[in-house]
C-alpha positions in Angstrom: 25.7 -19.8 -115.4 26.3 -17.4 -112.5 28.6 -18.0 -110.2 26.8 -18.7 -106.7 28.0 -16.8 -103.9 26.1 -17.7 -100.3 26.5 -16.5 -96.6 27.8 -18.9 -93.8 24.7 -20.1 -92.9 23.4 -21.1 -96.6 26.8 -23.0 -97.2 26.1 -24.9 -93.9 23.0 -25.8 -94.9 24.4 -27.2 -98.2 26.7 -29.1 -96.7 24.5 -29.9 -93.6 27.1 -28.0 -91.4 26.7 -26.0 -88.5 27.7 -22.6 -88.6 30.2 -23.6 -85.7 31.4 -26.6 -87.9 32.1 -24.0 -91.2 34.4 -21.9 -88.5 36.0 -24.5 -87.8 36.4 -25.8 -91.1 37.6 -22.2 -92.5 40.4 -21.9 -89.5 41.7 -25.5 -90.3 45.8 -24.6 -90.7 45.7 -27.4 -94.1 43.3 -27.6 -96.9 40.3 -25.0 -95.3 37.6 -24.8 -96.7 37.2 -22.0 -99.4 36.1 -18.8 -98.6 36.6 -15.0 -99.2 36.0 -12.7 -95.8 34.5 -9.1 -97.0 34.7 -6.7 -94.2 34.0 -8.8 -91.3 32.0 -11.4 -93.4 33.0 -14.8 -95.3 31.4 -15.6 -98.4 31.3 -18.9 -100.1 31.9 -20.2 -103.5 29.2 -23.0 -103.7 31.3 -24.8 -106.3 35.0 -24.6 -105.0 32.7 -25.6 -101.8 31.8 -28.9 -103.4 35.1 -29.0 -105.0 36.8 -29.3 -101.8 34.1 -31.3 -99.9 34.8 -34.3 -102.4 38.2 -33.8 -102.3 37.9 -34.5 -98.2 38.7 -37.9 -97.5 35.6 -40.9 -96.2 33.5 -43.0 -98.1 31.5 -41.8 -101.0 27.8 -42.9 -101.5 29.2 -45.1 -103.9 31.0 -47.3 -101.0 27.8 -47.7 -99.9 26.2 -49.5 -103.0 27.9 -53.2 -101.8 26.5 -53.0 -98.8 22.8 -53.5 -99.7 
C-alpha cells in the first residue's frame, strides 16, 4: 500500500485538530508530532501520525469500556 502523504489541514481533520492545534503540536520542544516541511509547507505521514497519537499519553477507548 502507498504511503499517505496529506497537507495540514487533512491531518487535522484525521485527528480532529485544528490547524492552530497541529502548529502547536509540530513546534512542541519533546516528542512533536511528525512532519516533513517542503519549501514553506509541512506534510504529514498519516501513519507515523497515528503512530505518535497512540503513543501520547490519556485514556484509550478501551478505558472507556468499564464504565458502561
Amino acid at each position: 500500500m502507498a504511503r499517505q502523504i496529506v497537507d495540514i489541514a487533512r491531518i487535522g481533520e484525521l485527528l480532529a485538530l485544528t490547524n492552530h492545534q497541529v502548529y502547536h503540536l509540530v513546534r512542541r520542544p519533546v516528542d512533536p508530532l511528525p512532519h516533513r516541511k517542503i519549501g514553506k509547507q509541512l506534510r504529514f505521514d498519516v501513519d507515523q501520525c497515528f503512530r505518535w497519537f497512540d503513543r501520547q499519553p490519556g485514556r484509550s477507548e478501551d478505558d472507556f469500556s468499564d464504565m458502561a
